[in-house]
Backbone as CSV, one residue per row, in Angstrom:
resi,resn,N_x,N_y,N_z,CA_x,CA_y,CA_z,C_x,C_y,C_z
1,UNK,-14.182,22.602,25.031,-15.192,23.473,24.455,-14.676,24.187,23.211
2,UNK,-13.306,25.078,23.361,-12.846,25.317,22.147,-12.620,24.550,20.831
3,UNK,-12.876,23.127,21.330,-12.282,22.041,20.410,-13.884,22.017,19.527
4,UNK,-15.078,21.571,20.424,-16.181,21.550,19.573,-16.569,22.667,19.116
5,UNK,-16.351,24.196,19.732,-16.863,24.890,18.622,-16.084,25.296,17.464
6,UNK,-15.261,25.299,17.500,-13.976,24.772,15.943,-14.319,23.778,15.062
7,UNK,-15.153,23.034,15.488,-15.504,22.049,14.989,-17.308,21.895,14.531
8,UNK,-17.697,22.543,15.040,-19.735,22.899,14.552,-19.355,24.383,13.550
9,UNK,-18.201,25.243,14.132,-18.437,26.172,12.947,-17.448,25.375,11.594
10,UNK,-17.216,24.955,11.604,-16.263,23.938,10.062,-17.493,23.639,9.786
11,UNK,-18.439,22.480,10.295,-18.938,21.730,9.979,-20.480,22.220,8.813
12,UNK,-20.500,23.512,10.093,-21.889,24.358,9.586,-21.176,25.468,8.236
13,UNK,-19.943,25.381,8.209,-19.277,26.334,7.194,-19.348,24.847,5.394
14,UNK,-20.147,24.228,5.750,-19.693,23.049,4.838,-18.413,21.890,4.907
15,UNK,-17.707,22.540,5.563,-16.437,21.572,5.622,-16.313,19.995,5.396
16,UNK,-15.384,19.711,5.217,-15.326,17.857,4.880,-14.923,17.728,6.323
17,UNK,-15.032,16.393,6.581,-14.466,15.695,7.512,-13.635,15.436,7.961
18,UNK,-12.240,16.113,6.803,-10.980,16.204,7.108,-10.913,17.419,7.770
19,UNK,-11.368,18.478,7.598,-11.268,19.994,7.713,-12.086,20.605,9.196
20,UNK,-13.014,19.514,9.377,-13.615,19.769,10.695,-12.767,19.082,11.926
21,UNK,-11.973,18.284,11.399,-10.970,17.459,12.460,-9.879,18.218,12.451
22,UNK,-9.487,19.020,11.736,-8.075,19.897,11.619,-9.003,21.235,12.851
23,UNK,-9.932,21.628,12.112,-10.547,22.953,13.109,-10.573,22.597,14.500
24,UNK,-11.473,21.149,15.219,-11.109,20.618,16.424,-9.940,21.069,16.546
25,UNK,-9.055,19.888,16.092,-7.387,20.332,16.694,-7.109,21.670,17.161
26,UNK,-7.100,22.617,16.267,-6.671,23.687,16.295,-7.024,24.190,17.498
27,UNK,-8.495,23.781,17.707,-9.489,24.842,18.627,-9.078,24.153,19.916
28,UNK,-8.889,22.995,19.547,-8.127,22.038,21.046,-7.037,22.477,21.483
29,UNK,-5.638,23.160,20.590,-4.304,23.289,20.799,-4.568,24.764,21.395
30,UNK,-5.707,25.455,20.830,-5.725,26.740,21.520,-6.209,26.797,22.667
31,UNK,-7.620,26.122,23.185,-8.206,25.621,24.307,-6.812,25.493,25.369
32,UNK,-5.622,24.219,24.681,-4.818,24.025,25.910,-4.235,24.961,26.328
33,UNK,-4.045,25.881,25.324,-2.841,26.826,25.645,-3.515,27.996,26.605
34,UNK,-4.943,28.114,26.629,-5.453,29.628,27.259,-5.294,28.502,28.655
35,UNK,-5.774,27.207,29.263,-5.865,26.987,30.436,-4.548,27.448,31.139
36,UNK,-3.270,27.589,30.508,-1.650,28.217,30.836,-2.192,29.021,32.135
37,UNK,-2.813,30.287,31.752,-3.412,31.468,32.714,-4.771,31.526,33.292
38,UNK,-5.543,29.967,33.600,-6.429,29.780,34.394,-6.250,28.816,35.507
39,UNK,-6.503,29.367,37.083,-6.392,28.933,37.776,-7.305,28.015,37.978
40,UNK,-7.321,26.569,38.401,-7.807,25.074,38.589,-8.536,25.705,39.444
41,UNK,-9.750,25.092,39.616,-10.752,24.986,40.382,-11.587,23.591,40.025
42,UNK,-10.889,22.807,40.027,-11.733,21.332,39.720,-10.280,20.290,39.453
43,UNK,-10.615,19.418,39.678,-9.865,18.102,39.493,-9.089,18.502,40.457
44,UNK,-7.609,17.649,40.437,-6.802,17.324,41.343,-5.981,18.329,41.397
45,UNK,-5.872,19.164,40.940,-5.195,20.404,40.912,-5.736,21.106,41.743
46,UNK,-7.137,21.133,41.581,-7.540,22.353,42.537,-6.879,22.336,43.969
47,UNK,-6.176,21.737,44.028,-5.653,22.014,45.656,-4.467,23.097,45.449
48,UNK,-4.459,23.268,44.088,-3.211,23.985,43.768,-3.070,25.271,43.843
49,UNK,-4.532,25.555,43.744,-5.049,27.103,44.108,-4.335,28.055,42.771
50,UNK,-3.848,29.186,43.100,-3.330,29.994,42.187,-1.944,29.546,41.925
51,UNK,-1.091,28.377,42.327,-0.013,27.606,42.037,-0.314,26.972,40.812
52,UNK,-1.383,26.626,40.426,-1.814,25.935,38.951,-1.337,27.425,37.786
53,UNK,-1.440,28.111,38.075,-1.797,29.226,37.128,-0.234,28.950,36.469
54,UNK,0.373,29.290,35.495,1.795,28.768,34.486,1.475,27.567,34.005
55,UNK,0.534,26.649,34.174,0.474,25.489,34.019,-0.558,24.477,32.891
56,UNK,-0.167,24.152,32.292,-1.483,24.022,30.985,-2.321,22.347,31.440
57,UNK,-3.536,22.442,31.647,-4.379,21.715,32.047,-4.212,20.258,31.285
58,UNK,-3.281,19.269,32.276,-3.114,18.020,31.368,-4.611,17.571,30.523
59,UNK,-5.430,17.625,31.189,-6.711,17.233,30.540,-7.271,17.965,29.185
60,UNK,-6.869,18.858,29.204,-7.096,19.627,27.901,-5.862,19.403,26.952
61,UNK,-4.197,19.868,27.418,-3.426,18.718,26.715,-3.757,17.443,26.122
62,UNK,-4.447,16.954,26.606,-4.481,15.316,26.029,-5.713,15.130,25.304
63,UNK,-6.547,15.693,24.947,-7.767,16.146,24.502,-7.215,16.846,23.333
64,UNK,-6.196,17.794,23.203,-5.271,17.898,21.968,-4.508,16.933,21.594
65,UNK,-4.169,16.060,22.262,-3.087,15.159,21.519,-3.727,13.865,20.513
66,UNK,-5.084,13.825,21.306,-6.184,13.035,21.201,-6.405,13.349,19.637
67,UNK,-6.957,14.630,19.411,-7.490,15.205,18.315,-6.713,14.762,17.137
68,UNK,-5.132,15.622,17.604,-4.193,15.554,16.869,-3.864,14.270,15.679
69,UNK,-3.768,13.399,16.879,-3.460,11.704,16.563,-4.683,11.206,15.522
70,UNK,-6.213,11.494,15.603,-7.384,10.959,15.102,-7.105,12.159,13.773
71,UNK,-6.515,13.580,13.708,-6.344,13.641,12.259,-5.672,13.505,11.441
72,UNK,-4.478,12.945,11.767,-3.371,12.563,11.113,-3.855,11.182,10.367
73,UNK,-4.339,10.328,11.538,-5.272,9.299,10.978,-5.424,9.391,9.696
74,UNK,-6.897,10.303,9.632,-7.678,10.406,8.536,-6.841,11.264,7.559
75,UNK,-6.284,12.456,8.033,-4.953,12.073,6.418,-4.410,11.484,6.045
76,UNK,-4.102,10.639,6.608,-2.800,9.630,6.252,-3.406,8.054,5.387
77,UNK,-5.215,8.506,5.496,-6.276,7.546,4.939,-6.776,8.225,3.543
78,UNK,-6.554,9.067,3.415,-7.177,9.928,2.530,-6.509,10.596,1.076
């Protein structure tokens, strides 16, 4: 969620296509980092209860790495 709205406010701010994929990222790398201090209540973790909590949500990790990788891309095209 942090990733798309980083990415509709770039987009609605005018931004290029390079600049709305950098805002994703960003909003993705921050997204991963707040799940650190939210306890799982879904996926396979949730069995983890408040044991998840220190722990940054692989799924949102990789959803940053994701981002990451697709803007380097397009700089590295550009």
């Amino acid at each position: 969620l942090p990733a798309a709205e980083a990415a509709k406010a770039a987009a609605a701010g005018g931004a290029d296509a390079l600049s709305v994929m950098r805002a994703a990222t960003e909003g993705a790398k921050a997204g991963a980092a707040a799940t650190e201090q939210m306890e799982s209540r879904r996926g396979r973790s949730k069995k983890l209860g408040a044991r998840s909590v220190g722990h940054v949500d692989p799924g949102a990790a990789s959803a940053h790495v994701m981002l990451e990788a697709m803007t380097k891309a397009l700089e590295a095209k550009g």
